[in-house]
Backbone as XML, in Angstrom:
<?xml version="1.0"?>
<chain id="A" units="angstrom">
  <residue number="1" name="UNK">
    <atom name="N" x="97.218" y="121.199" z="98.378"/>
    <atom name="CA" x="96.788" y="122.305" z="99.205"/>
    <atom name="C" x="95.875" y="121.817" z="100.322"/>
  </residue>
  <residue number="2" name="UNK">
    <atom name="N" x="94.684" y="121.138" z="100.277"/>
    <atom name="CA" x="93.921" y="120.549" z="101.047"/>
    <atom name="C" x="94.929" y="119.787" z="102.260"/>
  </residue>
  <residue number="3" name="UNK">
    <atom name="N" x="95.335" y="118.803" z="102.046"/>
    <atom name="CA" x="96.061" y="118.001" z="102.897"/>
    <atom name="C" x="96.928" y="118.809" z="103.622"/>
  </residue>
  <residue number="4" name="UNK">
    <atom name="N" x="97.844" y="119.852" z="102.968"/>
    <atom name="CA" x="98.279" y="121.176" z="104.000"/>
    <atom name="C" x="97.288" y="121.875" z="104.686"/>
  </residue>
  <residue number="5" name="UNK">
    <atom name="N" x="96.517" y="122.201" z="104.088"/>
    <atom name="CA" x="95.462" y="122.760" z="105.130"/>
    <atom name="C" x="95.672" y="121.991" z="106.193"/>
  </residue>
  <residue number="6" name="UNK">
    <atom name="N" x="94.830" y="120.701" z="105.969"/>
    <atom name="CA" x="94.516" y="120.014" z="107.382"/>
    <atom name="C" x="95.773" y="119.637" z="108.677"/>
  </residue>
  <residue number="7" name="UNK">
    <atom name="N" x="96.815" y="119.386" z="107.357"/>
    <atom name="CA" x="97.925" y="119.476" z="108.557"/>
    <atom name="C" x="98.113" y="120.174" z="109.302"/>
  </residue>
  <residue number="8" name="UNK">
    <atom name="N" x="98.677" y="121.642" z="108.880"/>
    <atom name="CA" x="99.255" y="122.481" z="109.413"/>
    <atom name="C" x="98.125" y="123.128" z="110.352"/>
  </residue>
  <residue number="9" name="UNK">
    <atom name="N" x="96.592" y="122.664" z="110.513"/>
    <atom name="CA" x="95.666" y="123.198" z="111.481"/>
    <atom name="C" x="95.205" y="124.315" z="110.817"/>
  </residue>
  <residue number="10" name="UNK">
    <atom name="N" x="95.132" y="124.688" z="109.793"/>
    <atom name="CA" x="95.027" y="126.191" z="108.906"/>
    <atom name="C" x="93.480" y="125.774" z="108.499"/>
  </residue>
  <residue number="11" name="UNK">
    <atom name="N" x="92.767" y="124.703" z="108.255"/>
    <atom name="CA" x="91.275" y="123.864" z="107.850"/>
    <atom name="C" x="90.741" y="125.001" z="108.582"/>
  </residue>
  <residue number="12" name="UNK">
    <atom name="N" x="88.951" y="124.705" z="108.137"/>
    <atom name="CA" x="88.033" y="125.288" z="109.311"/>
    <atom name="C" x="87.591" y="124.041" z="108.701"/>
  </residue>
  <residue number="13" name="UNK">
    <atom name="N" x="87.770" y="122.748" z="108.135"/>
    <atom name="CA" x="87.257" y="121.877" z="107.959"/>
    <atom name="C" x="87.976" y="120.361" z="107.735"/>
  </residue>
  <residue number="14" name="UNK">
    <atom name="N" x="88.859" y="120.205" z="108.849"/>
    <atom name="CA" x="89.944" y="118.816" z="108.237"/>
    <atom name="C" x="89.400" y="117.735" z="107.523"/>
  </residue>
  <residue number="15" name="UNK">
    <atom name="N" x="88.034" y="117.403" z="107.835"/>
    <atom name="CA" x="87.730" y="116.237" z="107.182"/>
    <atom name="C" x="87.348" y="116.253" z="105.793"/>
  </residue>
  <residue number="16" name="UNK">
    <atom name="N" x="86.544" y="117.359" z="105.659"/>
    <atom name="CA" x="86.795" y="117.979" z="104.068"/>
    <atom name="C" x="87.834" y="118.373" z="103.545"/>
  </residue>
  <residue number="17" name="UNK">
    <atom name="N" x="88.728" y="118.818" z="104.035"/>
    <atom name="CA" x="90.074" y="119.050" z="102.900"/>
    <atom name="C" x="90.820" y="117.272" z="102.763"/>
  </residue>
  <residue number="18" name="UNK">
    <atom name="N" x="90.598" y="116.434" z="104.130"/>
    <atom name="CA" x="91.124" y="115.247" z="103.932"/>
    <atom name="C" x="90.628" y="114.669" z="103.050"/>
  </residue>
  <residue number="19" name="UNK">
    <atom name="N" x="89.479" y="114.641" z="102.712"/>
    <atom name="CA" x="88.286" y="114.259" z="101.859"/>
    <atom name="C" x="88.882" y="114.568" z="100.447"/>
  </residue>
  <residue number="20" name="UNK">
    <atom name="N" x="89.115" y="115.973" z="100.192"/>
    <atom name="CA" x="89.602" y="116.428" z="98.597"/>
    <atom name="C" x="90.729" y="115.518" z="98.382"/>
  </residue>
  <residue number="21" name="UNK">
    <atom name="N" x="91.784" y="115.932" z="99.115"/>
    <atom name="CA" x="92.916" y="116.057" z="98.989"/>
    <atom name="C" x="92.997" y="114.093" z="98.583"/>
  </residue>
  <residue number="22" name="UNK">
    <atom name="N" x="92.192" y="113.215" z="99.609"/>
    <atom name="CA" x="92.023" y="111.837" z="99.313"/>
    <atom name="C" x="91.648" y="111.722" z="97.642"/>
  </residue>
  <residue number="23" name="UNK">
    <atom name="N" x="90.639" y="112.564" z="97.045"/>
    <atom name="CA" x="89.795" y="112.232" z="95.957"/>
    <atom name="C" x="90.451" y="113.100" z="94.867"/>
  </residue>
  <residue number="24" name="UNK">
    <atom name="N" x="91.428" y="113.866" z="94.963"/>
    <atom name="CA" x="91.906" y="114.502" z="94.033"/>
    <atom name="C" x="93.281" y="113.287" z="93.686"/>
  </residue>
  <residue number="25" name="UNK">
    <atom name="N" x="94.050" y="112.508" z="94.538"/>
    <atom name="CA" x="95.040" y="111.635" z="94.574"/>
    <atom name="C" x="94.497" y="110.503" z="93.984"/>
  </residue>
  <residue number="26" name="UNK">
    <atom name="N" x="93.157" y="109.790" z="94.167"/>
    <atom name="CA" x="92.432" y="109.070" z="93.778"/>
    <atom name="C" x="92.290" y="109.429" z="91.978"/>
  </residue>
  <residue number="27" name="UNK">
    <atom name="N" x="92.117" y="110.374" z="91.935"/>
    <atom name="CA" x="91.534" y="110.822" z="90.506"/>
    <atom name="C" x="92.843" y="110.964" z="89.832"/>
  </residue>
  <residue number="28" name="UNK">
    <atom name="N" x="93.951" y="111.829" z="90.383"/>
    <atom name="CA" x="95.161" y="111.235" z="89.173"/>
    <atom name="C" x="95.578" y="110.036" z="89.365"/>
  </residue>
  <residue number="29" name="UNK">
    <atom name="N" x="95.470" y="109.129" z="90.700"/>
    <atom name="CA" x="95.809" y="107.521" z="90.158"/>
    <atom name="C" x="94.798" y="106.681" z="89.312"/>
  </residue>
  <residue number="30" name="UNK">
    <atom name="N" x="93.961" y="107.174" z="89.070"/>
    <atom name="CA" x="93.161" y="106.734" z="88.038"/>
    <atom name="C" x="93.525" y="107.034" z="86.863"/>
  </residue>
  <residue number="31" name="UNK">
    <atom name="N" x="94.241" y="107.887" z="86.274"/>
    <atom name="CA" x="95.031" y="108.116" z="85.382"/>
    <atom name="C" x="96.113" y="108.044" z="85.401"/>
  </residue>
  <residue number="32" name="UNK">
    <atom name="N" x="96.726" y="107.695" z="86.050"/>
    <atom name="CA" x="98.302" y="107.167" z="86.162"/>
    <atom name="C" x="98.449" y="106.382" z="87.453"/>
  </residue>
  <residue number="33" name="UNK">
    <atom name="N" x="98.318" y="104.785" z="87.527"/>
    <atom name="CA" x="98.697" y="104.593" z="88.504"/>
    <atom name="C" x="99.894" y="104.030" z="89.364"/>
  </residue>
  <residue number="34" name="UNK">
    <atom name="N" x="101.263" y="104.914" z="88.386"/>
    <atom name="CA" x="101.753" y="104.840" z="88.873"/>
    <atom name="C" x="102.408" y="106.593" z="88.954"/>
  </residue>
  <residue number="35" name="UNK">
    <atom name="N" x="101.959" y="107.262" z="89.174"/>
    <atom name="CA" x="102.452" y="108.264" z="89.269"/>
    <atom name="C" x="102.682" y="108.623" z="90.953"/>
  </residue>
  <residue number="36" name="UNK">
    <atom name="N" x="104.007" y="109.114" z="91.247"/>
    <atom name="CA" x="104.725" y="109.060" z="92.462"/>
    <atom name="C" x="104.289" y="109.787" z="93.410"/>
  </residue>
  <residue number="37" name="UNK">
    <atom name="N" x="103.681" y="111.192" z="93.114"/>
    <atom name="CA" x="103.507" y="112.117" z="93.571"/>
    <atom name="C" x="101.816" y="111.400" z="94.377"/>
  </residue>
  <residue number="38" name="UNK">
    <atom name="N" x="100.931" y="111.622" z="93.249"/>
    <atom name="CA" x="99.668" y="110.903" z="93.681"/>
    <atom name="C" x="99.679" y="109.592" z="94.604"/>
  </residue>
  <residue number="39" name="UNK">
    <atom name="N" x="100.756" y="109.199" z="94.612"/>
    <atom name="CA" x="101.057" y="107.970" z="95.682"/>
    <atom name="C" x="101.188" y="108.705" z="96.868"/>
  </residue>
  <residue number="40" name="UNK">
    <atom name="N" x="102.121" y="109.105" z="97.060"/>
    <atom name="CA" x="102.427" y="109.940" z="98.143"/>
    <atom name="C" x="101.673" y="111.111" z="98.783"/>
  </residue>
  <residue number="41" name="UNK">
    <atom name="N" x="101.305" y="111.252" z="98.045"/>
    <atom name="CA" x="99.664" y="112.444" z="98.570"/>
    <atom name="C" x="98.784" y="111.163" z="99.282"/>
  </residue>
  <residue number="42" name="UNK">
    <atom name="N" x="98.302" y="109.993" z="98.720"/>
    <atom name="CA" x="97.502" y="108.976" z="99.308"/>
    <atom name="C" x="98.072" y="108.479" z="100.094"/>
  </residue>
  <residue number="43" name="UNK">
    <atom name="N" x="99.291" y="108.838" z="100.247"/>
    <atom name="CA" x="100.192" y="107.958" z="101.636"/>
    <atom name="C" x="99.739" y="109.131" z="102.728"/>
  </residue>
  <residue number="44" name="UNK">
    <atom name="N" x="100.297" y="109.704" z="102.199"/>
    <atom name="CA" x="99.928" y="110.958" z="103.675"/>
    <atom name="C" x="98.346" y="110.909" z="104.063"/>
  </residue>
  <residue number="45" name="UNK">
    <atom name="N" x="97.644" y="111.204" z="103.391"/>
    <atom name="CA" x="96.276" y="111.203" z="103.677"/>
    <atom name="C" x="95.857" y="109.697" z="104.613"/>
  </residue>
  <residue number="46" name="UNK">
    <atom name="N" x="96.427" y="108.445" z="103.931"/>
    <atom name="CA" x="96.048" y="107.632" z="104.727"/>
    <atom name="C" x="96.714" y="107.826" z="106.746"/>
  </residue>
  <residue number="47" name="UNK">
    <atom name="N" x="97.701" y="108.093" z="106.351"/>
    <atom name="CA" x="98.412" y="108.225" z="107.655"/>
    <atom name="C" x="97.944" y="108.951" z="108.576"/>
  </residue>
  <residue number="48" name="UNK">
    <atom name="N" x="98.190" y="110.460" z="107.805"/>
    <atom name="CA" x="97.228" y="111.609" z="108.630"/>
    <atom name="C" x="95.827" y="111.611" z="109.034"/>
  </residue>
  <residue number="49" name="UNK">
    <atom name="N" x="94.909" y="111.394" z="108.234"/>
    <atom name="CA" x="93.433" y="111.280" z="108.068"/>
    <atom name="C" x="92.961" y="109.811" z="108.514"/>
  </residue>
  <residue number="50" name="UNK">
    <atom name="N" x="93.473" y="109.052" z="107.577"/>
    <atom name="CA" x="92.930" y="107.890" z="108.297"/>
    <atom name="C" x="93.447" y="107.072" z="109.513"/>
  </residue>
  <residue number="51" name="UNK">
    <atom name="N" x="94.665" y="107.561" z="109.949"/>
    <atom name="CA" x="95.581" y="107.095" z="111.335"/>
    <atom name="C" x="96.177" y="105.689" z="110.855"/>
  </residue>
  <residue number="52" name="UNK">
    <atom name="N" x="96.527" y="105.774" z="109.635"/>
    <atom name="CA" x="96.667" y="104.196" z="108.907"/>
    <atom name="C" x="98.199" y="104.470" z="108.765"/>
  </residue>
  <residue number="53" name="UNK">
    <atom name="N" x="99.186" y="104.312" z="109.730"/>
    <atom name="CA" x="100.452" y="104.718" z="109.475"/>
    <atom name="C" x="100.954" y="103.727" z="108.310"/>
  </residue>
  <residue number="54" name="UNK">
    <atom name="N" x="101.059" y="102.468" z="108.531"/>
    <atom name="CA" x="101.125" y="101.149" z="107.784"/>
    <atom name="C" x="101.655" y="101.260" z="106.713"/>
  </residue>
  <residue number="55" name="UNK">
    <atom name="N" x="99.635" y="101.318" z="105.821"/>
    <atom name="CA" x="99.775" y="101.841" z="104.747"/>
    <atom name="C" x="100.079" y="103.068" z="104.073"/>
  </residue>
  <residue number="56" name="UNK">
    <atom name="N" x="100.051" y="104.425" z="104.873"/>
    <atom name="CA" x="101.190" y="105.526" z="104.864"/>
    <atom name="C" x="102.800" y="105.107" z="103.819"/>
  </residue>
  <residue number="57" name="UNK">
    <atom name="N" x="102.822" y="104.262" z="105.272"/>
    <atom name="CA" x="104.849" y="103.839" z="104.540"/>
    <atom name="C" x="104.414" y="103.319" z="103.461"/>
  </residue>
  <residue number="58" name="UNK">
    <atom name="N" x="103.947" y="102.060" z="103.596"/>
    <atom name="CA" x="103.493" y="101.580" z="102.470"/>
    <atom name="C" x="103.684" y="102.223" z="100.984"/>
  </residue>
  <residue number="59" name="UNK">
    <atom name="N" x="102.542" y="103.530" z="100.799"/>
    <atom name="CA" x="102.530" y="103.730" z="100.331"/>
    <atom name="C" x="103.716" y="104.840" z="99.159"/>
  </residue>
  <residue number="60" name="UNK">
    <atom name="N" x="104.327" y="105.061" z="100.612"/>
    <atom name="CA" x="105.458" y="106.246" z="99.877"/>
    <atom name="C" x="106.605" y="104.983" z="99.405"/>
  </residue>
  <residue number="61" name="UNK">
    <atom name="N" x="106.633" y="104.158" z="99.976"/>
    <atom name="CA" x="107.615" y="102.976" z="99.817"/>
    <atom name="C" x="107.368" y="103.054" z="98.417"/>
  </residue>
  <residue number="62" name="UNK">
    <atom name="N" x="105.952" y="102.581" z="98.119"/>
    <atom name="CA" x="105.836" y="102.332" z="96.357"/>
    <atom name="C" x="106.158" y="103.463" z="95.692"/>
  </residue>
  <residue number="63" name="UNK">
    <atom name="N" x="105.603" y="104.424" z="96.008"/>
    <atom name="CA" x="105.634" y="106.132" z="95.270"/>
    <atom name="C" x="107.120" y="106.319" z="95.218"/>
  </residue>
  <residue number="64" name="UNK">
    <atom name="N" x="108.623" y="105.819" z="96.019"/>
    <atom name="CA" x="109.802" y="106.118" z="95.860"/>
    <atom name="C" x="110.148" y="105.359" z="95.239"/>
  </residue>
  <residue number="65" name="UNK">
    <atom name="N" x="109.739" y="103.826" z="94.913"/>
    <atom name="CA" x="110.264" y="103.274" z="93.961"/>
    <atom name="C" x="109.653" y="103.550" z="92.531"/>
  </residue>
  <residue number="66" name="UNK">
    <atom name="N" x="108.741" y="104.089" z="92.492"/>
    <atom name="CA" x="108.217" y="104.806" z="90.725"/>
    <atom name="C" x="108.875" y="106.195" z="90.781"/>
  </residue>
  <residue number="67" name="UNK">
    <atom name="N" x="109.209" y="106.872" z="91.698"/>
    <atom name="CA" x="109.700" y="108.087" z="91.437"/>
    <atom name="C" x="110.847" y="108.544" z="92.574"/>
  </residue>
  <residue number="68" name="UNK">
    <atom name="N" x="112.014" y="108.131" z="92.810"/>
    <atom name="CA" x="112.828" y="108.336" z="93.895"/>
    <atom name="C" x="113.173" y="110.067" z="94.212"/>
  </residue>
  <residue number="69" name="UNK">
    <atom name="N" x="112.643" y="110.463" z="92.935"/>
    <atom name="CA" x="113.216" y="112.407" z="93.313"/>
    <atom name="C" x="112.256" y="113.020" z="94.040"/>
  </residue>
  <residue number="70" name="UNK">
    <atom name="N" x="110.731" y="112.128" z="94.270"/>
    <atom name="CA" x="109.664" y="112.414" z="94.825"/>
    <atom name="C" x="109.696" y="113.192" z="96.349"/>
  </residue>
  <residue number="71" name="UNK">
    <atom name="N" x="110.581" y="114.155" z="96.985"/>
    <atom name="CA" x="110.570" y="114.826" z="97.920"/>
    <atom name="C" x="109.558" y="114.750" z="98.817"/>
  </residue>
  <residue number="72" name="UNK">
    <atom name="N" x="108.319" y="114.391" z="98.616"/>
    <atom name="CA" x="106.951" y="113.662" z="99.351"/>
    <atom name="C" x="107.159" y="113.387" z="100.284"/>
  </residue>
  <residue number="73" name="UNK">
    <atom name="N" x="107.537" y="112.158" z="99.588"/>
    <atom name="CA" x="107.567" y="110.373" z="99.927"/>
    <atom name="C" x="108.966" y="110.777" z="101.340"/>
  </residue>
  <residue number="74" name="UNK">
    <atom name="N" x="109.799" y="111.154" z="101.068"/>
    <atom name="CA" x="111.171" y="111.479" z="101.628"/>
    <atom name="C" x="111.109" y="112.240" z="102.872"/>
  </residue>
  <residue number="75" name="UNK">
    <atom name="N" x="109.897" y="113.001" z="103.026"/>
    <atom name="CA" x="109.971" y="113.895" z="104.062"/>
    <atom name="C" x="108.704" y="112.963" z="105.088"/>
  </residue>
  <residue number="76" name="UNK">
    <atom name="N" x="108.460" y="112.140" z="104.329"/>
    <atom name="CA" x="107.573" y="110.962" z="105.399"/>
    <atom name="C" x="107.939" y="110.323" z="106.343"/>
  </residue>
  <residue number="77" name="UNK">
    <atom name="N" x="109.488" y="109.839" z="105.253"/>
    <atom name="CA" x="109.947" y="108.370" z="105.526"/>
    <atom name="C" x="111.409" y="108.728" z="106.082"/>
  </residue>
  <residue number="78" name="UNK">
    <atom name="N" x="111.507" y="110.273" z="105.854"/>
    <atom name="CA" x="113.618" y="110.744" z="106.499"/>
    <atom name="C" x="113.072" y="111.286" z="108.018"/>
  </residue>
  <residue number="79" name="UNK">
    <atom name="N" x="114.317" y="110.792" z="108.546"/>
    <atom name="CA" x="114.363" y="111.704" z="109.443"/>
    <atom name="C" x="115.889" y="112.585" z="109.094"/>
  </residue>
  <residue number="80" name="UNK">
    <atom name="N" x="116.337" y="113.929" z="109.973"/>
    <atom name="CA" x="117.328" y="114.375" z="109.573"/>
    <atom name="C" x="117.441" y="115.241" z="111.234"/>
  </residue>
  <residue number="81" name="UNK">
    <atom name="N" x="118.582" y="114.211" z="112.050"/>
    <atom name="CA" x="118.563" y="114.513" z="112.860"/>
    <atom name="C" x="119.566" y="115.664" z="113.489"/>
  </residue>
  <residue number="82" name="UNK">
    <atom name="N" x="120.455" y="115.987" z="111.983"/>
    <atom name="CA" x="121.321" y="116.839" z="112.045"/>
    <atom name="C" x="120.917" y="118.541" z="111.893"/>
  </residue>
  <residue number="83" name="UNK">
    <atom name="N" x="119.309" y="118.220" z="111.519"/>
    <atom name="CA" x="119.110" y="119.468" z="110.759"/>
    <atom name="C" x="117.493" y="119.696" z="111.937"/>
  </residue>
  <residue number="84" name="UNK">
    <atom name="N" x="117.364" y="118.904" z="112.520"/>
    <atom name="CA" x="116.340" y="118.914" z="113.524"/>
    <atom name="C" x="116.458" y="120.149" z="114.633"/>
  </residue>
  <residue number="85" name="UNK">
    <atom name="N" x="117.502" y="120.986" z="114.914"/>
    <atom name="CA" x="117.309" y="122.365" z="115.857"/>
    <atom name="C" x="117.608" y="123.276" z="114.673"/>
  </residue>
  <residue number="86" name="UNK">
    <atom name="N" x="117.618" y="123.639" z="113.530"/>
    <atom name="CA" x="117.055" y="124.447" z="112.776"/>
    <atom name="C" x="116.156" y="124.488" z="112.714"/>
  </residue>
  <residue number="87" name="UNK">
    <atom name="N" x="115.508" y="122.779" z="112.257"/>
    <atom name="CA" x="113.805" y="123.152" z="111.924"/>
    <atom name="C" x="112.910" y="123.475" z="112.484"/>
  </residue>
  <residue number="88" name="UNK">
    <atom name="N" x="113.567" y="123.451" z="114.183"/>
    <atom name="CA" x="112.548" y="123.684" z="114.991"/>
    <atom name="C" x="112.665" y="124.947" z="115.212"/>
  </residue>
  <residue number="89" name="UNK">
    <atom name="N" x="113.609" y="125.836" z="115.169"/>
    <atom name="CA" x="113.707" y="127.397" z="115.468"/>
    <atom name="C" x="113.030" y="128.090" z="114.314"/>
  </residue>
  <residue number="90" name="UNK">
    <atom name="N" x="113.168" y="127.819" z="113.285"/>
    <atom name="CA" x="112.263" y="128.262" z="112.173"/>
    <atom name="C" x="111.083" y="127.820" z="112.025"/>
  </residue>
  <residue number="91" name="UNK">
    <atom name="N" x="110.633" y="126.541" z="112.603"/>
    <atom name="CA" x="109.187" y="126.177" z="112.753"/>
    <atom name="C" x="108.644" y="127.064" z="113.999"/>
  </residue>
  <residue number="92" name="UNK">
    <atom name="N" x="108.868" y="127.627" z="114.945"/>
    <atom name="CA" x="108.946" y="128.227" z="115.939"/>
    <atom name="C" x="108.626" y="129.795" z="115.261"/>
  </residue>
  <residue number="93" name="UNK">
    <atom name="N" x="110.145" y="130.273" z="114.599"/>
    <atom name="CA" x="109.901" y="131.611" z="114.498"/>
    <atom name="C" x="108.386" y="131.862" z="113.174"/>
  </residue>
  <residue number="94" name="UNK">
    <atom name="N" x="108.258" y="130.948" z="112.646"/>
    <atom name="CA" x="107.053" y="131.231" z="111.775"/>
    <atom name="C" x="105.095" y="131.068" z="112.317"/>
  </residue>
  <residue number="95" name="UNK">
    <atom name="N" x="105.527" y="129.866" z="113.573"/>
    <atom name="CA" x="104.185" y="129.452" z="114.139"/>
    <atom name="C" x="105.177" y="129.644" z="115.832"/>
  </residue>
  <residue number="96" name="UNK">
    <atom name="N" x="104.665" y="130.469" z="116.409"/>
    <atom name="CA" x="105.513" y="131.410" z="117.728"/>
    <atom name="C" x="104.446" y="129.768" z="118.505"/>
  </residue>
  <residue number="97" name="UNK">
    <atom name="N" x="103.094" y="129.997" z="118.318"/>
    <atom name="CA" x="102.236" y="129.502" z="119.027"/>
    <atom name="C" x="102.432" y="127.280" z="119.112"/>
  </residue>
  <residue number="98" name="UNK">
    <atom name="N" x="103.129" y="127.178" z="118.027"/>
    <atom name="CA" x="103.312" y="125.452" z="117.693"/>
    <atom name="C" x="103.918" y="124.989" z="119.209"/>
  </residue>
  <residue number="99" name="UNK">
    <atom name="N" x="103.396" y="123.834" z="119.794"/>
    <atom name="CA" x="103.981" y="123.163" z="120.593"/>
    <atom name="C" x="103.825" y="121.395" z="120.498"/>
  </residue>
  <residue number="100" name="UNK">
    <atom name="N" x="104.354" y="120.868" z="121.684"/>
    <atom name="CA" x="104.474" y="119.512" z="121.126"/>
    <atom name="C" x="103.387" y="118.990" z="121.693"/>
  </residue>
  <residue number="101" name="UNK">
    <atom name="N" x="102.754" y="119.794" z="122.979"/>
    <atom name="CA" x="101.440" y="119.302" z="123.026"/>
    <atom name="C" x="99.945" y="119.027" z="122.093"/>
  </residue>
  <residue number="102" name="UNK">
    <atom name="N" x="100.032" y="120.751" z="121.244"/>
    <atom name="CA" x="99.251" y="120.962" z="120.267"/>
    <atom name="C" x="99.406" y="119.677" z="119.386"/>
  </residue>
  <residue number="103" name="UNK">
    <atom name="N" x="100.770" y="119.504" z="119.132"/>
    <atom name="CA" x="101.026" y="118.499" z="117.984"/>
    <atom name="C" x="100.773" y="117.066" z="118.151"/>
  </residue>
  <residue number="104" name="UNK">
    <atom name="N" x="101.018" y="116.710" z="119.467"/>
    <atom name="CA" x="100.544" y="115.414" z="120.031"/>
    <atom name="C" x="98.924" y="115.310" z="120.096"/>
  </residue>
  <residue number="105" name="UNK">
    <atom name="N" x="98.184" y="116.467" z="120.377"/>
    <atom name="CA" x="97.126" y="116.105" z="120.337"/>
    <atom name="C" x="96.287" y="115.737" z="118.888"/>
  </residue>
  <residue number="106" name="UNK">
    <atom name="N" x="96.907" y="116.214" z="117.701"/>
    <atom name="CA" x="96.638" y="116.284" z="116.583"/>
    <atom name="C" x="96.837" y="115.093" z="115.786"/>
  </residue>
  <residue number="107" name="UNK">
    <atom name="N" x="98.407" y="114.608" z="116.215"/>
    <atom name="CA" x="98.942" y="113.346" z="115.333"/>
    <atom name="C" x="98.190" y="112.093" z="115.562"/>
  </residue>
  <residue number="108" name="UNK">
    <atom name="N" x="97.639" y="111.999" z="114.499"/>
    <atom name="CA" x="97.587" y="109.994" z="114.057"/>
    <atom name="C" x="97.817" y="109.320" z="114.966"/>
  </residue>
  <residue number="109" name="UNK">
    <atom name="N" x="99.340" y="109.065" z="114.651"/>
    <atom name="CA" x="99.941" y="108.132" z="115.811"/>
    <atom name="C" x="100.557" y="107.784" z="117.070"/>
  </residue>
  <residue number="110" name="UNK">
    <atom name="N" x="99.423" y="109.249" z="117.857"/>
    <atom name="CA" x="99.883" y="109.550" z="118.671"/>
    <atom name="C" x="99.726" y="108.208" z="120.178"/>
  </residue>
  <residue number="111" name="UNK">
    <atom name="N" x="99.310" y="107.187" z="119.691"/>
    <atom name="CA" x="99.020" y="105.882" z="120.918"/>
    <atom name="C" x="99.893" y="104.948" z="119.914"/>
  </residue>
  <residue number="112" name="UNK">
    <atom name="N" x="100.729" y="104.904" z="119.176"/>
    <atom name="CA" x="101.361" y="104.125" z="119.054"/>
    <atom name="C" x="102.487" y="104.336" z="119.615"/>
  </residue>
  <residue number="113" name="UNK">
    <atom name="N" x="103.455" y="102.955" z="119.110"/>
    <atom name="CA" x="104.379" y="102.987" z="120.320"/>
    <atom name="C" x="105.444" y="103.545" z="120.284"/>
  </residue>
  <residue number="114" name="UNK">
    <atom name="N" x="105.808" y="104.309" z="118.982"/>
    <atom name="CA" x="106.752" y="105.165" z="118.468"/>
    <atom name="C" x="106.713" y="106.735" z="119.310"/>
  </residue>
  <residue number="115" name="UNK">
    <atom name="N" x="105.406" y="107.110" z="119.424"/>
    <atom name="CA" x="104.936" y="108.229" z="119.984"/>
    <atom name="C" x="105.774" y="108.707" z="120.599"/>
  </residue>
  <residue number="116" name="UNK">
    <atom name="N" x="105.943" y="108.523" z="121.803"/>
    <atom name="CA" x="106.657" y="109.071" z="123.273"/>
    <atom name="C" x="108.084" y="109.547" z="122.823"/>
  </residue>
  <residue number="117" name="UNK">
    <atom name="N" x="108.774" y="108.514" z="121.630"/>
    <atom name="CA" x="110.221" y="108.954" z="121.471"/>
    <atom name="C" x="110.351" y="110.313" z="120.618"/>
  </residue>
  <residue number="118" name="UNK">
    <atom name="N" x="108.931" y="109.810" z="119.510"/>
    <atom name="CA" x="108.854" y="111.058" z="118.374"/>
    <atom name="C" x="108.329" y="112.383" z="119.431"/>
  </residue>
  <residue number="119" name="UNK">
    <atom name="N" x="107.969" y="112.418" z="120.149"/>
    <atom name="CA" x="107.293" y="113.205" z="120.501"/>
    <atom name="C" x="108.520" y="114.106" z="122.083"/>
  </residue>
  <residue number="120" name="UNK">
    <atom name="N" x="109.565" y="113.240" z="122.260"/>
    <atom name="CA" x="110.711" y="113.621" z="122.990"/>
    <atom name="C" x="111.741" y="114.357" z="122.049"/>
  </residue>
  <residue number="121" name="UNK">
    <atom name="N" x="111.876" y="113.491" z="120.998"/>
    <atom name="CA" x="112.840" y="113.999" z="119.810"/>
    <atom name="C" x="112.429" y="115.284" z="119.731"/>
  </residue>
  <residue number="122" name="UNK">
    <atom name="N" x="110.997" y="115.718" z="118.990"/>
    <atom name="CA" x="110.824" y="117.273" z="118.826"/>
    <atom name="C" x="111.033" y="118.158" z="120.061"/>
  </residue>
  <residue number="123" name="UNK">
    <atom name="N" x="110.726" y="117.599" z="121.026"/>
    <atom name="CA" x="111.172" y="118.888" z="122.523"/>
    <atom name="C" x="112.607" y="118.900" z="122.355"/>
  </residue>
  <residue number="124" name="UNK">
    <atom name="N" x="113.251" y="117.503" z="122.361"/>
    <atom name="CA" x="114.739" y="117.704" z="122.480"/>
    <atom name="C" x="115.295" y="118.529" z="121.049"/>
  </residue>
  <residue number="125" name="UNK">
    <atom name="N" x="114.813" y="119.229" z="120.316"/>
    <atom name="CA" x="115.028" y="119.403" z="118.998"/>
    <atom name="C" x="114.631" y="121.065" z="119.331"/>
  </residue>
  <residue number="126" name="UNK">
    <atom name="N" x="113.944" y="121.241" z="120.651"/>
    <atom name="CA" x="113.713" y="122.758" z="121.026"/>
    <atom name="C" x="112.074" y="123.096" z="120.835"/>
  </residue>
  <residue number="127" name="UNK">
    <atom name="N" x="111.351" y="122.274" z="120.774"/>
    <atom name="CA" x="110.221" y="122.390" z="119.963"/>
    <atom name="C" x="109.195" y="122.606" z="122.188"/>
  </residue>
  <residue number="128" name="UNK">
    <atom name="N" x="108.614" y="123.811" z="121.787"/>
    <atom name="CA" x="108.503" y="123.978" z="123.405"/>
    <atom name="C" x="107.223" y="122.824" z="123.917"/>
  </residue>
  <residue number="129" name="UNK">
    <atom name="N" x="107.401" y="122.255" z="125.149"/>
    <atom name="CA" x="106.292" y="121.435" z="125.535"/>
    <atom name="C" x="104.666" y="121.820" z="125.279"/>
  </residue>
</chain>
């Protein structure tokens, strides 16, 4: 829940929900460390929160090989370019206000060098400037 918060901009506090959402993933890999899910929650958090794309993959990389049904890890690491002007008309009709500026200003990795294409893909995908 935390880590959605902060994504989706819904926080009145990103660094605290990044914060939980880090220490709640922390606390079930302390009890399981290999459990897939808790991998992949620490993948995202590193990526999102800490701008650590790297270890992000990294991490879902490991979390899919302990748990491949892990849907997480998959929506990190897929792209689905067939299904990309649905998601954007329904990402649209639910957040009217989402754009790719908002979103660029938000993302991690938004100075890396992937940026410009990821960030063309979603306009070309309908996602409004």
């Amino acid at each position: 829940w935390h880590l959605m918060r902060q994504l989706q901009g819904w926080s009145s506090d990103p660094m605290q929900d990044g914060r939980l959402a880090k220490d709640f993933a922390r606390r079930a890999l302390d009890q399981d460390p290999d459990h897939g899910f808790a991998l992949s929650t620490e993948a995202f958090v590193c990526a999102h929160m800490d701008a650590d794309l790297s270890k992000g993959h990294e991490g879902c990389i490991h979390g899919l090989e302990l748990a491949p049904q892990d849907p997480q890890c998959w929506r990190m690491l897929s792209g689905r370019g067939g299904a990309a002007q649905g998601a954007a008309r329904e990402l649209i009709a639910r957040w009217p206000t989402f754009t790719v500026g908002a979103f660029e200003r938000r993302y991690p990795g938004r100075n890396e060098p992937h940026a410009p294409a990821y960030f063309a893909a979603l306009h070309g995908a309908g996602i409004p400037q």
